[in-house]
DRENKOL-998269 format. One line per field, with one value per residue (C-alpha): x, y, z; residue number from 0. Coordinates in steps of 0.2 Angstrom, whole numbers. Example, Ala and Ser with C-alpha at 12.3 -4.5 7.8 and 13.67 -1.06 7.14 Angstrom:
<pts>
u	(62, 68)
v	(-22, -5)
w	(39, 36)
i	(0, 1)
</pts>
This chain:
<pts>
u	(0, 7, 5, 6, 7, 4, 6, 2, 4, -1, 0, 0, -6, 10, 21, 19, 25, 21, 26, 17, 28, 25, 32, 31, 29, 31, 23, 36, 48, 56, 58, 66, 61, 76, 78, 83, 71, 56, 58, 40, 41, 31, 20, 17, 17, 1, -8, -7, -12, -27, -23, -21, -31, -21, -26, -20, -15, -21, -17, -18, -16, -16, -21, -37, -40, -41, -51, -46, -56, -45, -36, -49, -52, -34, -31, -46, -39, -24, -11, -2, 11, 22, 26, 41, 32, 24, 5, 6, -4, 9, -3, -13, -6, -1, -16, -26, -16, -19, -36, -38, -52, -57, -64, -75, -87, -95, -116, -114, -105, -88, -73, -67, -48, -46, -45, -33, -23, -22, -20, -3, 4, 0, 8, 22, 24, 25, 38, 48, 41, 44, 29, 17, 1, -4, 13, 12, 19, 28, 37, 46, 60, 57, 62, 50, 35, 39, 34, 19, 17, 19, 8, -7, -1, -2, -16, -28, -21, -9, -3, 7, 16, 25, 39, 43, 59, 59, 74, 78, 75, 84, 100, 109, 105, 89, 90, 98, 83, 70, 78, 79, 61, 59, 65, 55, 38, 44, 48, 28, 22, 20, 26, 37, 40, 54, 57, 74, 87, 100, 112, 119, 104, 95, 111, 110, 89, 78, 78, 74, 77, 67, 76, 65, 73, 60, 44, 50, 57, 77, 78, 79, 95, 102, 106, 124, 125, 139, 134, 142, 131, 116, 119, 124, 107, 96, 106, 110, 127, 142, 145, 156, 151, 166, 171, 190, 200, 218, 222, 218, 230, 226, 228, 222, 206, 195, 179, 177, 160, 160, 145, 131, 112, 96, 79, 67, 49, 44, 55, 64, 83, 86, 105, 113, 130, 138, 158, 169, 180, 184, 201, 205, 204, 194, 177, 168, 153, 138, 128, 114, 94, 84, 79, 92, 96, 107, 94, 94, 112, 116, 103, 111, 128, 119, 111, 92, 90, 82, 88, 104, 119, 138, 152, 154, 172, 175, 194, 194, 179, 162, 148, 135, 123, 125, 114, 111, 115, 133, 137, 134, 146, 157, 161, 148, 140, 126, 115, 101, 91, 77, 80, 63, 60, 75, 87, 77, 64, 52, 45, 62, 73, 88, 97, 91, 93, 109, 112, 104, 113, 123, 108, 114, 131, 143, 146, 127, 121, 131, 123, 107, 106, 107, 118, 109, 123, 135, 121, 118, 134, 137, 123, 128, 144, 140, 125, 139, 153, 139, 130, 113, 102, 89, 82, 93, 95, 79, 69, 60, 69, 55, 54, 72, 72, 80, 97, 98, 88, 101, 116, 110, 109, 130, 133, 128, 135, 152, 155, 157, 175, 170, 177, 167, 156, 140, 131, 112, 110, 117, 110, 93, 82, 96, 97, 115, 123, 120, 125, 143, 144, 139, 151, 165, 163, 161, 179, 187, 181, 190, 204, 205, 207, 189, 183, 168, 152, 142, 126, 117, 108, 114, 128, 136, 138, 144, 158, 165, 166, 172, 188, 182, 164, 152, 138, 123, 111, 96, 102, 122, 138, 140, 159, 170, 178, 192, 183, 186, 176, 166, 150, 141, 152, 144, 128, 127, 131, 116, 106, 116, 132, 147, 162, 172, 190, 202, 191, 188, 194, 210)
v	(0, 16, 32, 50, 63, 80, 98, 91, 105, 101, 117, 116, 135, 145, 131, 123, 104, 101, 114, 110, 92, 80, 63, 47, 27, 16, -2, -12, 3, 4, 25, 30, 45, 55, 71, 77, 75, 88, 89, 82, 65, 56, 70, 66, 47, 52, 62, 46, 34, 47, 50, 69, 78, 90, 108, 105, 93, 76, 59, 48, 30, 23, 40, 37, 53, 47, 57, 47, 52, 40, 27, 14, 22, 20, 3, -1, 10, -2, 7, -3, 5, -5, 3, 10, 5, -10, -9, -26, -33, -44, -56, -62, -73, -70, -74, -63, -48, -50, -51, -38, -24, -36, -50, -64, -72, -90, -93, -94, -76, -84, -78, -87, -89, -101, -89, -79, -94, -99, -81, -82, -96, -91, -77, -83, -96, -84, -74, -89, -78, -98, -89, -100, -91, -98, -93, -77, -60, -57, -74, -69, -59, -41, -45, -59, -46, -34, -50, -49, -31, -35, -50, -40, -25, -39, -49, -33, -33, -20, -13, 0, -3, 13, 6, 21, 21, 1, -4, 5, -9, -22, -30, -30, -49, -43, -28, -38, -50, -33, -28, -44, -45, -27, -32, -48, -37, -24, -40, -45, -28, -22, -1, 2, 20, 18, 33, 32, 44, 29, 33, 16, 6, 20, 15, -2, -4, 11, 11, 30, 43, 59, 72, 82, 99, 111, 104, 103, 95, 98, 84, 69, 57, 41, 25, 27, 44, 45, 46, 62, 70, 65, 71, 88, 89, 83, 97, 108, 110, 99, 85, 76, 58, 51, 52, 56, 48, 44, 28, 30, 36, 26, 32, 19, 11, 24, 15, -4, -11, -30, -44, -29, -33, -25, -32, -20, -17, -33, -43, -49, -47, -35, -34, -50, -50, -37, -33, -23, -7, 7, 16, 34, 41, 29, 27, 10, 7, -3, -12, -21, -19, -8, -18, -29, -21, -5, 7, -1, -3, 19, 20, 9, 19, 35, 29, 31, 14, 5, -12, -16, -28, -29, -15, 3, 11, 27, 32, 20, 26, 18, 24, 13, 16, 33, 46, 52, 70, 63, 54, 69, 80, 65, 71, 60, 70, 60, 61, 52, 40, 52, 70, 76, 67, 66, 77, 94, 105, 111, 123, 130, 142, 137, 148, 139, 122, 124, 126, 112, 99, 117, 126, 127, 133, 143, 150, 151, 154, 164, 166, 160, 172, 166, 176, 181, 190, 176, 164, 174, 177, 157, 153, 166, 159, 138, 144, 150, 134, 121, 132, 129, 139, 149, 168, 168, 159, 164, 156, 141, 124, 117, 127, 121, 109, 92, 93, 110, 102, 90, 102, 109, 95, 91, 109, 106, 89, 92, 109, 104, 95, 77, 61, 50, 53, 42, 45, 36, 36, 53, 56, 47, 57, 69, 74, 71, 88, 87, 67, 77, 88, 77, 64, 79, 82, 65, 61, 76, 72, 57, 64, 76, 62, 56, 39, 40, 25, 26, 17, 15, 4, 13, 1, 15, 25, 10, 7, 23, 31, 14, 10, -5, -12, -23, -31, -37, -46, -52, -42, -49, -43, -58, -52, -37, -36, -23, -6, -15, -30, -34, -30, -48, -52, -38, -42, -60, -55, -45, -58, -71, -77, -75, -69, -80, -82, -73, -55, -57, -40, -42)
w	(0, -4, 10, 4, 17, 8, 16, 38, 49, 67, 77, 98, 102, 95, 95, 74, 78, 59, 47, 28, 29, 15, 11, 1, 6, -7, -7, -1, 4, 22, 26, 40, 47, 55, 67, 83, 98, 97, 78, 76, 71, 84, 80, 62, 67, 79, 65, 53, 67, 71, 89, 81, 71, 59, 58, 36, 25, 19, 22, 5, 4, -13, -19, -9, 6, 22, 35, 53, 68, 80, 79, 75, 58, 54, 61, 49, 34, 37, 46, 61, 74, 86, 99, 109, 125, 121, 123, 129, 146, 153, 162, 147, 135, 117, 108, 121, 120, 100, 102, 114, 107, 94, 103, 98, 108, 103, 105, 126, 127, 131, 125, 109, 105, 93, 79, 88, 91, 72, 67, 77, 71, 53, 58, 66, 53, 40, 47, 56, 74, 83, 95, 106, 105, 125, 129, 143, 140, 156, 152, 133, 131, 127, 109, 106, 114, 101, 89, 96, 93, 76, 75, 85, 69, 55, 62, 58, 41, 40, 25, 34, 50, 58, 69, 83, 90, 88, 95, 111, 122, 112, 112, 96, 91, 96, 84, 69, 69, 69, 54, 45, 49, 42, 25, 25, 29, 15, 3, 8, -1, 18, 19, 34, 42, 53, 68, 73, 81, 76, 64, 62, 59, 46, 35, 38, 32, 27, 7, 7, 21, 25, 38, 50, 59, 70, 61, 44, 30, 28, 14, 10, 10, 3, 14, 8, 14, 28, 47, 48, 31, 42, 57, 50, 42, 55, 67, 56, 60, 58, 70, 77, 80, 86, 105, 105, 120, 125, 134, 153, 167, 180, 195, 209, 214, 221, 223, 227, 228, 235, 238, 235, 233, 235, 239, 231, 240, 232, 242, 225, 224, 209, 213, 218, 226, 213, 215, 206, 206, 197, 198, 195, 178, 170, 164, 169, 159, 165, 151, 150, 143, 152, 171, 173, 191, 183, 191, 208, 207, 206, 219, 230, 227, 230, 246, 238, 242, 258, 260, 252, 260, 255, 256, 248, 249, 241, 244, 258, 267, 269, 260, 262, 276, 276, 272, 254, 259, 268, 250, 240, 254, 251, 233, 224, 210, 201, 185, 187, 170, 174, 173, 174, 188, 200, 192, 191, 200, 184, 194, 198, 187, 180, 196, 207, 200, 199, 217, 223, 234, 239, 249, 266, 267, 258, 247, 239, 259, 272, 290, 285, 271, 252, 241, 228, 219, 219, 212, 200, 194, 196, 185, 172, 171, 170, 158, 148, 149, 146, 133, 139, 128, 136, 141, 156, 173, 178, 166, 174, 168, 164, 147, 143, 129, 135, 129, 137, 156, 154, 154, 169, 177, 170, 175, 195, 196, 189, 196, 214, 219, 214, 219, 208, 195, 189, 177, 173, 154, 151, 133, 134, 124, 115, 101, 91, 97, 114, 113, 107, 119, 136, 128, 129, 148, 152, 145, 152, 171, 169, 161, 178, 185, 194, 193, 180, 181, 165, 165, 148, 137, 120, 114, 106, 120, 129, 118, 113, 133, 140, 145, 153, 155, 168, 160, 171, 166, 179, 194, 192, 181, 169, 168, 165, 149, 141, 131, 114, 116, 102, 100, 97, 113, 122, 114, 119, 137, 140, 137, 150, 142, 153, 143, 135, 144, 132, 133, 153, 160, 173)
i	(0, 1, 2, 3, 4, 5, 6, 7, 8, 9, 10, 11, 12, 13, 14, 15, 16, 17, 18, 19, 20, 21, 22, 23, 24, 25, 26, 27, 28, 29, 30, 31, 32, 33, 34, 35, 36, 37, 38, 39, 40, 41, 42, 43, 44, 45, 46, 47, 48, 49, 50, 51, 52, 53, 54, 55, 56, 57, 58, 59, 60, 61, 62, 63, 64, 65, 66, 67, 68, 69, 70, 71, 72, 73, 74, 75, 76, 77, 78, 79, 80, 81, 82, 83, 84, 85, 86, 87, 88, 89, 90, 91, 92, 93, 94, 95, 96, 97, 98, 99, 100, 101, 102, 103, 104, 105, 106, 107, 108, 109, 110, 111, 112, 113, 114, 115, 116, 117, 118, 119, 120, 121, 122, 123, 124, 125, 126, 127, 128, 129, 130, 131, 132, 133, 134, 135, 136, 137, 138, 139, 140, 141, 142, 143, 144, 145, 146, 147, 148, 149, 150, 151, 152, 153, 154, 155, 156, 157, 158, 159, 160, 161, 162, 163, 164, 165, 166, 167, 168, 169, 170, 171, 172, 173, 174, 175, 176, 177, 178, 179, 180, 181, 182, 183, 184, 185, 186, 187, 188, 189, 190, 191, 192, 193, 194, 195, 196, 197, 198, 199, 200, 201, 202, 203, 204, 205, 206, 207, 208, 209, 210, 211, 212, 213, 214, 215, 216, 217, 218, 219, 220, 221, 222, 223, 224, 225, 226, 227, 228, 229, 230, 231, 232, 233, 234, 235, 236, 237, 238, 239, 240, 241, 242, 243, 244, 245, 246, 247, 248, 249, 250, 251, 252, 253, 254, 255, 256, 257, 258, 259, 260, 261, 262, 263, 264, 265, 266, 267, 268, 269, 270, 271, 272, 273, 274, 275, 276, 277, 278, 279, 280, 281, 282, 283, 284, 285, 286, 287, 288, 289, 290, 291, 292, 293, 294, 295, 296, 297, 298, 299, 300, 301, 302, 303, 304, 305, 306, 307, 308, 309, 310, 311, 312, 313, 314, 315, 316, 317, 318, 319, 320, 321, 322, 323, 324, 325, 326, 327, 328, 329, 330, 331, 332, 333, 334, 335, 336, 337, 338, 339, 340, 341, 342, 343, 344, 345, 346, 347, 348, 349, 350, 351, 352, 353, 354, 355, 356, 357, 358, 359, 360, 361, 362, 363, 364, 365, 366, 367, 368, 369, 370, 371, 372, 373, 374, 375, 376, 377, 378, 379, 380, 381, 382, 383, 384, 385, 386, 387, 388, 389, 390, 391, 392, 393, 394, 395, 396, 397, 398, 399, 400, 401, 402, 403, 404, 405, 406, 407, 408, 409, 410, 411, 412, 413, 414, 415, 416, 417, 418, 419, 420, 421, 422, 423, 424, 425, 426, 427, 428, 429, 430, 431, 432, 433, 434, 435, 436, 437, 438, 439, 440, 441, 442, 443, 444, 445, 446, 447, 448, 449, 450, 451, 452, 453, 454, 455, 456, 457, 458, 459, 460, 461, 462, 463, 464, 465, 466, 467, 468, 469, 470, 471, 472, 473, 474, 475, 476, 477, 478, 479, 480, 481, 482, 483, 484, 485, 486, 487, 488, 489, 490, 491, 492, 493, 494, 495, 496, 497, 498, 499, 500, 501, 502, 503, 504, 505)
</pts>
């Protein structure tokens, strides 16, 4: 089936998400849609699946107008979506979650999930899935429950299937297989829309490319165009990709983490006797798919969580047990995963988010009194060496854009005298330039000589700040392996393998 958008502006008050974009699908073509965060293509992706109602513009499939009053009228026009977040209930079973909004009932009112069952397994037959429709969602692997988002797509006869931000979640076996299955859809007639801030993986499948900056169409792009060409038009500037490091100067273990766990509020261990160390001057990276016990594991470091056993020794001194407010005065600075959440104060201007963690003493607080000068010349001058962009430092934080919410969170954390650094997923949700620029400040705390934790699930990352890496992998680190292990070796980590013997780390 072939999809036309033609002239979709979607306004939001004053703020245009869409400006007059227009774009092409082939039957059979997989198009990546590429651009920084905020530059509208969820946007566009929720006008076609009707969960927004442009103020102009058509949507065409095979030259036909479409007018979708929700999603239901696109489902049935035959456009499909999966999902970044699955939309999956994790107690049913496969064949109930496909039937799910679509049920059928035999002559007694009782739910009938035969057809479901065979629709799966034609399905999954077709595709080479290997998916057992009785088989419950909380039980698969998060790449086999995106197979079921796709059989839930296909099963309502899709002809187009927007893919958003497909492979965020997965490990990159997992991410292999998505795109082989992406190119036997497209080989099926079905049209692919792919949504993708990744670089690597718009090279390695979309068959035409469009590039959206601030709400508009900057141009389109061949696959063979180089990383660097498009990054440079999705930002608009050039950008440099790679992370540029010199072998680390090692300067002694600072931090030493032995037999850690943590019992969540569940009771369930979510980090099981975890050791390792990380000297000065080197960047330690923590991989591993989103839940693996990385979140729980930072907490535990930072004293946010409750019931946690082993030892913490920063410098030789115990941490754990102690009060989140001693660690930070320790010299821990932290970015957490969720910077919205834990890592700003919305409400708050950038001033006085900036001053956090430093509220009760000198020099932002002398005799009870805070000192509004110095913070404000404090602010102007960090808003200036992390280049946030904004109306000053008194303009709420709230109003920043990410990349900019995240600088201020870099700026506190790594202007106060650090003895280790951690960082949560630093980029999530960045766009390429910021990616550059946290990247930069990242390898120059370690370069001053602070021990540096990186937790992420975005492979690259993991790879170009690393100068070693832990994988975990259900709550445990599987191995610690050199900066330059291979990827298909990191990749076959994260799913449980222990490293083989000639890359363990020393």
């Amino acid at each position: 089936m072939k999809l036309e958008l033609r002239g979709i502006t979607k306004r939001f008050g004053a703020l245009v998400a869409n400006n007059n974009i227009s774009l092409t699908v082939e039957s059979g073509e997989i198009h990546a849609l590429l651009g920084e965060n905020g530059a509208g293509k969820s946007t566009l992706m929720n006008v076609l699946y009707g969960l927004y109602i442009a103020e102009e513009g058509e949507i065409l499939l095979d030259d036909v107008v479409q007018k979708f009053a929700g999603p239901g009228d696109a489902m049935n026009a035959g456009i499909g979506m999966v999902h970044q977040h699955f939309m999956l209930v994790p107690v049913f079973t496969v064949a109930e979650n496909v039937v799910l909004g679509h049920e059928q009932t035999t002559f007694g009112g009782r739910l009938d999930l035969s057809a479901a069952r065979a629709k799966v397994r034609e399905i999954s037959d077709r595709f080479g899935f290997d998916i057992d429709p009785d088989a419950l969602i909380e039980d698969l692997p998060v790449g086999v429950q995106q197979r079921v988002e796709i059989i839930k797509a296909l099963s309502q006869d899709a002809k187009v299937l927007v893919f958003d931000e497909p492979t965020a979640v997965l490990t990159p076996q997992e991410t292999d297989e998505l795109m082989t299955i992406m190119r036997q859809l497209a080989a099926s007639g079905t049209s692919i829309v792919f949504i993708t801030h990744k670089l690597r993986e718009v090279r390695a499948v979309a068959d035409r490319i469009t590039v959206i900056r601030l709400g508009t169409v900057v141009g389109e792009a061949s696959p063979t165009a180089t990383n660097a060409e498009l990054a440079s038009l999705m930002v608009g500037r050039a950008v440099e990709l790679t992370v540029h490091k010199n072998a680390p100067e090692l300067r002694g273990t600072a931090l030493a983490v032995k037999n850690l766990s943590v019992i969540d509020s569940r009771n369930q261990i979510v980090v099981n006797n975890v050791s390792f160390d990380v000297q000065a001057g080197e960047v330690l990276a923590i991989a591993g798919v989103q839940g693996n016990g990385q979140t729980e594991l930072t907490e535990a470091l930072l004293g946010l969580q409750q019931h946690v056993t082993g030892s913490i020794e920063l410098d030789g001194k115990p941490l754990r047990g102690y009060s989140v407010r001693h660690i930070l005065d320790s010299g821990v600075g932290f970015v957490p995963e969720d910077r919205t959440e834990d890592g700003l104060i919305a409400d708050f201007s950038i001033a006085e988010n900036l001053m956090l963690d430093r509220s009760s003493g000198a020099p932002f607080v002398k005799a009870g009194n805070l000192q509004l000068g110095f913070r404000a010349k404090f602010a102007a001058e960090k808003i200036h060496e992390f280049d946030i962009r904004s109306q000053g430092s008194e303009m709420e934080a709230g109003r920043l854009s990410g990349g900019n919410q995240q600088k201020v969170v870099l700026a506190r954390e790594l202007s106060r005298d650090l003895r280790l650094f951690v960082a949560a997923q630093p980029t999530r949700g960045l766009d390429v330039g910021s990616i550059e620029f946290v990247h930069t400040r990242i390898i120059e705390t370690r370069d001053s000589g602070i021990p540096v934790i990186v937790v992420s699930t975005e492979l690259d990352e993991v790879v170009a700040l690393a100068d070693r890496i832990a994988v975990m992998y259900r709550g445990e680190i599987v191995g610690i392996v050199p900066g330059n292990t291979p990827r298909a070796t990191l990749g076959l980590m994260m799913v449980g393998e222990h490293a083989p013997a000639t890359e363990a780390a020393l």
